[in-house]
Every structure is written in structure tokens, then in C-alpha cells.
C-alpha positions as CSV (number, residue, x, y, z in Angstrom):
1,X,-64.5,-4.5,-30.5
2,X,-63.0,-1.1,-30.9
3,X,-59.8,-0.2,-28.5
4,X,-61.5,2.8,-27.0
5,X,-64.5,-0.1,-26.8
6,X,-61.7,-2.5,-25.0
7,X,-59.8,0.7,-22.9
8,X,-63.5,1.7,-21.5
9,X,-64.3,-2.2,-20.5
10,X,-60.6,-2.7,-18.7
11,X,-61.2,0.5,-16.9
12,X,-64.7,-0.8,-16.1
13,X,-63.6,-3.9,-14.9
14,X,-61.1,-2.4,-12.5
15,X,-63.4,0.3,-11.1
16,X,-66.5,-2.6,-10.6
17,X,-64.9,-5.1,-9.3
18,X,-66.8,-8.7,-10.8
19,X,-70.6,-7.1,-11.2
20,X,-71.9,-10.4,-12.8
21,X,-74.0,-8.7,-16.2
22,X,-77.1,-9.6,-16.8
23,X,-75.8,-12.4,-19.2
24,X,-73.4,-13.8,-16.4
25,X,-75.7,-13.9,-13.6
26,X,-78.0,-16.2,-16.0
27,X,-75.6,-19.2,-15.2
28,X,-75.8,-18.5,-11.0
29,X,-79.3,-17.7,-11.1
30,X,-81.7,-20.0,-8.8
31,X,-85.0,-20.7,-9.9
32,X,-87.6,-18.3,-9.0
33,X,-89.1,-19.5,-5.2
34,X,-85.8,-20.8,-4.8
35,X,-83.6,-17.4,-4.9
36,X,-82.4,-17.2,-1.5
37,X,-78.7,-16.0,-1.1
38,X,-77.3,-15.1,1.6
39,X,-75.0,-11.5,1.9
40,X,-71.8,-13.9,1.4
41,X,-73.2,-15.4,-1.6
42,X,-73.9,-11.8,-3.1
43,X,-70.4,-10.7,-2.1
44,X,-69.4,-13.6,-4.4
45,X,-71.2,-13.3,-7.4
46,X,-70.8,-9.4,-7.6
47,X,-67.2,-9.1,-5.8
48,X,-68.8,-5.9,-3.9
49,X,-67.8,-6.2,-0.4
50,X,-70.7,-6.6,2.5
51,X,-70.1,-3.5,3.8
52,X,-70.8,-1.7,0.6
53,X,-74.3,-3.8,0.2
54,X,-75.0,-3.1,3.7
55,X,-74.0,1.0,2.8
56,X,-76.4,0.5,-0.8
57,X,-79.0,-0.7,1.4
58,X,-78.7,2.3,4.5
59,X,-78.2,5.0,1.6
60,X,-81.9,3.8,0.0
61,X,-80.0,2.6,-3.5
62,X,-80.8,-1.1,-2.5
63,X,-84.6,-1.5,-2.3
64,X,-85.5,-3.6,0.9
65,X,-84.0,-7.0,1.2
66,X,-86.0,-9.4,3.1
67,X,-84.5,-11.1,6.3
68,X,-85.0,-14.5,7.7
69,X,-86.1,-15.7,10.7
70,X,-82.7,-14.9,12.5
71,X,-82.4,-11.3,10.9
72,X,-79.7,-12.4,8.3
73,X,-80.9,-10.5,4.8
74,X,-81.6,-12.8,2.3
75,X,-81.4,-11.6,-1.5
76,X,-83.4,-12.4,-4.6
77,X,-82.4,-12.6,-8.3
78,X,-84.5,-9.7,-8.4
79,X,-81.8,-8.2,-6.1
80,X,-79.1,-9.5,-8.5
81,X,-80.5,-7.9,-11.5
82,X,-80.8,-4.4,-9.5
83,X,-77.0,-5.1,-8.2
84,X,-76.2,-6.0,-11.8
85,X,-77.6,-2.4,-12.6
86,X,-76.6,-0.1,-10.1
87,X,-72.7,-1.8,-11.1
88,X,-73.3,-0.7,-14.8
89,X,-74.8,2.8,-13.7
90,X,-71.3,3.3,-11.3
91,X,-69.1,2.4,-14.4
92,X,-70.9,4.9,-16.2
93,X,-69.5,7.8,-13.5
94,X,-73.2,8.2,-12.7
95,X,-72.9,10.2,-8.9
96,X,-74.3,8.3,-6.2
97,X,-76.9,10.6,-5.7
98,X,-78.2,10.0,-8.8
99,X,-78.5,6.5,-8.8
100,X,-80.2,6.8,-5.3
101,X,-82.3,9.3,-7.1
102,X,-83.2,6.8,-9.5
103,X,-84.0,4.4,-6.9
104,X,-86.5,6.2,-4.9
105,X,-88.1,6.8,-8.0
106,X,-88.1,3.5,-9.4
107,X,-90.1,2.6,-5.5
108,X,-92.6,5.2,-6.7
109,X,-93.9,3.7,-9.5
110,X,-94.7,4.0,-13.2
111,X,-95.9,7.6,-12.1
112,X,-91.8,8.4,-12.5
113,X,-91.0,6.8,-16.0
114,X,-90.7,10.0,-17.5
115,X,-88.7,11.3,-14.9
116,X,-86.6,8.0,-14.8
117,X,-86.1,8.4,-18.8
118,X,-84.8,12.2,-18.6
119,X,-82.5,11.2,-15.9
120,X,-81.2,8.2,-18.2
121,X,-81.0,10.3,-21.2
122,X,-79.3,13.3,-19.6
123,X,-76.7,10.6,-18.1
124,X,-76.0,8.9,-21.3
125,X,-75.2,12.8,-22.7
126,X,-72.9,12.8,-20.5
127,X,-71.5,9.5,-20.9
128,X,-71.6,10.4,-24.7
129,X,-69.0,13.2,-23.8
130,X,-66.8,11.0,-21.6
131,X,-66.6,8.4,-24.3
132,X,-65.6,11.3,-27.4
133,X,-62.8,12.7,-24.6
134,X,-61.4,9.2,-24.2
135,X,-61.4,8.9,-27.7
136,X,-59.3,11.9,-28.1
137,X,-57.0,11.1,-25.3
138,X,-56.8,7.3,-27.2
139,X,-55.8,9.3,-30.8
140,X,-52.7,11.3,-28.7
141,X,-51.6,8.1,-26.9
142,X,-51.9,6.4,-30.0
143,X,-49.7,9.0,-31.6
144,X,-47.1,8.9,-29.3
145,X,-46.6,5.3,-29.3
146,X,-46.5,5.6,-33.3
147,X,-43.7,8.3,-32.8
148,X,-41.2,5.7,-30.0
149,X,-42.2,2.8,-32.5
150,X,-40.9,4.6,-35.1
151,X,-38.2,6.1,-33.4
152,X,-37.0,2.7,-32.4
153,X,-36.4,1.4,-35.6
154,X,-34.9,4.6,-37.5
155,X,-30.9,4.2,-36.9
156,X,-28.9,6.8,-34.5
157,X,-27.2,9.2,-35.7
158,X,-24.1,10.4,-34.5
């Protein structure tokens, strides 16, 4: 892994919380039939807090999530997948309107794929620029480091 490659993951990691990826979750996953968790359980697994599931959910980016019997919503491992995406869509700087954008499409159908992939591809342009930026920023940090390292070990002079 590059350092930009390690920079952008720390900063990821602290602007996401603990968004299981779809790798992680496979170890928490129930088997299909069996995927019931409640909103505690999801607060868990992908360290977003319940009010910001319960905001996904008013704001349309969470497609419906079933309730039981008692009202309590009950979430799927589809759910966890789409939590798992939305998580890497927000450490790409994607605006929430976007993503909610996205969302409403996604409920429309395969009508929307096209729309759905220029939406993607336009995001990843940006993304693109981001990553080139921090890479620039990297290079001067890196520079100046080099320069006190270097200044460190050359003697004083009087």
C-alpha cells in the first residue's frame, strides 16, 4: 500500500466511524432467513449511531426496513450490504443528496442503470481529482519533513 493509499484509509477510518466492508461483515453475517438485527445490533457492527440510521431512513437513503410485531425495525444483511455502501460512498465526499439520489433510483429499477452508472462515473472523476490534490499536498509535506530531517542532523553553526 502506497502512503497516499494509507493517508486516504486513516482519514477514511476517522470520518466513517467502523462501516464493516463487505469483507468484514462476511464474518457477522447471519444466514439468509435468519438476518434479523435489531437497530442496536446495526449500531454495532457499523459504529453509526441510531439516530443517524433512523435520519438515513427519514431522508429516503435507507430503503424500507421491516418492523416486528412491536414496531422495533428489524434489518437484513441486505440492509448491511447497503449500510456497507452508503459508508464507502460518504468516504468518497459523495453529498448526501447524491447518495439519496442514488437511492431513489436504485428503488426504481433497472430502468435507472444508466443513470446510476453516469452518477458513479462522474463521482469517481471527482474522487479522481481529490486523490491527485492529496497527492500533491503528500509531495509538499513530504518535502518539508525531508528539509527538518535533514536539518536535524546538519551541525549548528555559530
Amino acid at each position: 500500500m502506497t502512503v497516499t493509499q494509507v493517508a486516504v484509509t486513516q482519514v477514511a477510518r476517522s470520518r466513517a466511524g467502523r462501516i464493516a466492508s463487505c469483507d468484514d461483515q462476511a464474518s457477522i453475517l447471519r444466514p439468509d432467513g435468519q438476518d434479523q438485527y435489531t437497530i442496536s445490533e446495526v449500531v454495532t457492527v457499523t459504529g453509526l449511531s441510531a439516530h443517524t440510521l433512523r435520519w438515513y431512513e427519514r431522508i429516503g437513503l435507507m430503503p424500507h426496513v421491516d418492523r416486528s410485531h412491536t414496531g422495533q425495525r428489524r434489518y437484513t444483511n441486505r440492509d448491511l450490504h447497503w449500510l456497507a455502501f452508503v459508508g464507502k460512498l460518504r468516504l468518497t465526499g459523495m453529498p448526501v443528496a447524491d447518495m439519496v439520489r442514488y437511492a431513489e433510483m436504485v428503488r426504481e429499477g433497472e430502468q435507472t442503470f444508466a443513470a446510476r452508472q453516469e452518477l458513479l462515473v462522474a463521482h469517481r472523476e471527482d474522487v479522481h481529482r481529490r486523490i491527485a490534490e492529496l497527492q500533491d499536498t503528500l509531495a509538499v509535506l513530504d518535502y518539508k519533513i525531508d528539509m527538518y530531517g535533514g536539518a536535524q542532523r546538519a551541525p549548528e553553526r555559530v
